[in-house]
N, C-alpha and C positions, 0 to 999 in steps of 0.2 A: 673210533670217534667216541668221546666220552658224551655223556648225557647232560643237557644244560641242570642245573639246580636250583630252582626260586626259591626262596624261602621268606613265607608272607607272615606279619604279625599282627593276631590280631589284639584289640585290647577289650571292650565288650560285645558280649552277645545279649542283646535285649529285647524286646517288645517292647514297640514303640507307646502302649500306654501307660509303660512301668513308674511309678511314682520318683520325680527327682531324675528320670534319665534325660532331660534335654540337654544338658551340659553337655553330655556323650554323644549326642548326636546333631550337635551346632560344631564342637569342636571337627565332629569327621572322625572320633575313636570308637563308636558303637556302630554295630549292625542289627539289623532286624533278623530272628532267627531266619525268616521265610529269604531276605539277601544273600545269609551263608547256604542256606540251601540251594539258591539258584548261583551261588560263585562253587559251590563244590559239584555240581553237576556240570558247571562250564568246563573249571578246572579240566575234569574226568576226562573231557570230549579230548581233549590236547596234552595228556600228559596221564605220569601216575606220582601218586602219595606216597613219599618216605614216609616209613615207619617208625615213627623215634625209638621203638623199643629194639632195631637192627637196623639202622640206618645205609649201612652196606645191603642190604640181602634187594634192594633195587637197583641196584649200581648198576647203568648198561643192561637190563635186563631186555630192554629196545636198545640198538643202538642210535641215538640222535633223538632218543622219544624225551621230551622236559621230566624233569620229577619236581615234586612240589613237597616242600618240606613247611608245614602250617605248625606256628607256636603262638601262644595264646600269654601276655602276661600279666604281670600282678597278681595273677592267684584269685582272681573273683571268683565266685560259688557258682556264678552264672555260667563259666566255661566249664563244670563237669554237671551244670543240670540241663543246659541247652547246648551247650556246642557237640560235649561229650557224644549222646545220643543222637544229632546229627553224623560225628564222625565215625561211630560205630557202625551208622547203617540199617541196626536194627529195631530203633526205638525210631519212633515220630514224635516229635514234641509239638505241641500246638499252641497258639497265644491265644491266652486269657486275660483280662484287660489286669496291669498291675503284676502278673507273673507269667510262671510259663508253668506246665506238665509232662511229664514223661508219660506215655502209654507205651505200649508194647506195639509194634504190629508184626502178623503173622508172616512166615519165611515160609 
């Protein structure tokens, strides 16, 4: 039995106090970093993350378990300063009104 495959798109990742983001989130194409954080722990409960860098090496690795393949588009600076570090794992980003920051946190 093969593994179902979602593959969700997003288009911004933002803090809702970021100057000029309401367009992005009247339209329904922005999220708030703290919303991907709580949809990538949901995700997690029910499924796992293709890898785009081997996108096979999940294939089945459950059988019937979903995998979830997240692409991010247009190329905004916002998907490798907030979403990146969410999807890493390793970094916590926090909202600051008008932007976001990377910290580190401890493994």
């Amino acid at each position: 039995m093969r593994s179902p495959l979602t593959i969700l798109c997003f288009h911004r990742v933002l803090p809702a106090e970021t100057d000029g983001a309401w367009p992005y989130f009247l339209r329904g194409t922005a999220v708030t970093p703290a919303c991907l954080r709580a949809q990538l722990k949901a995700l997690s409960r029910h499924g796992d993350f293709v890898d785009p860098r081997d996108p096979l090496s999940s294939r089945d690795r459950v059988p019937g378990r979903p995998r979830f393949w997240l692409t991010f588009d247009d190329g905004y600076v916002d998907t490798l300063r907030i979403a990146q570090p969410l999807l890493d794992g390793g970094d916590r980003v926090r909202d600051h009104g008008g932007g976001a920051r990377r910290t580190h946190a401890a493994r």
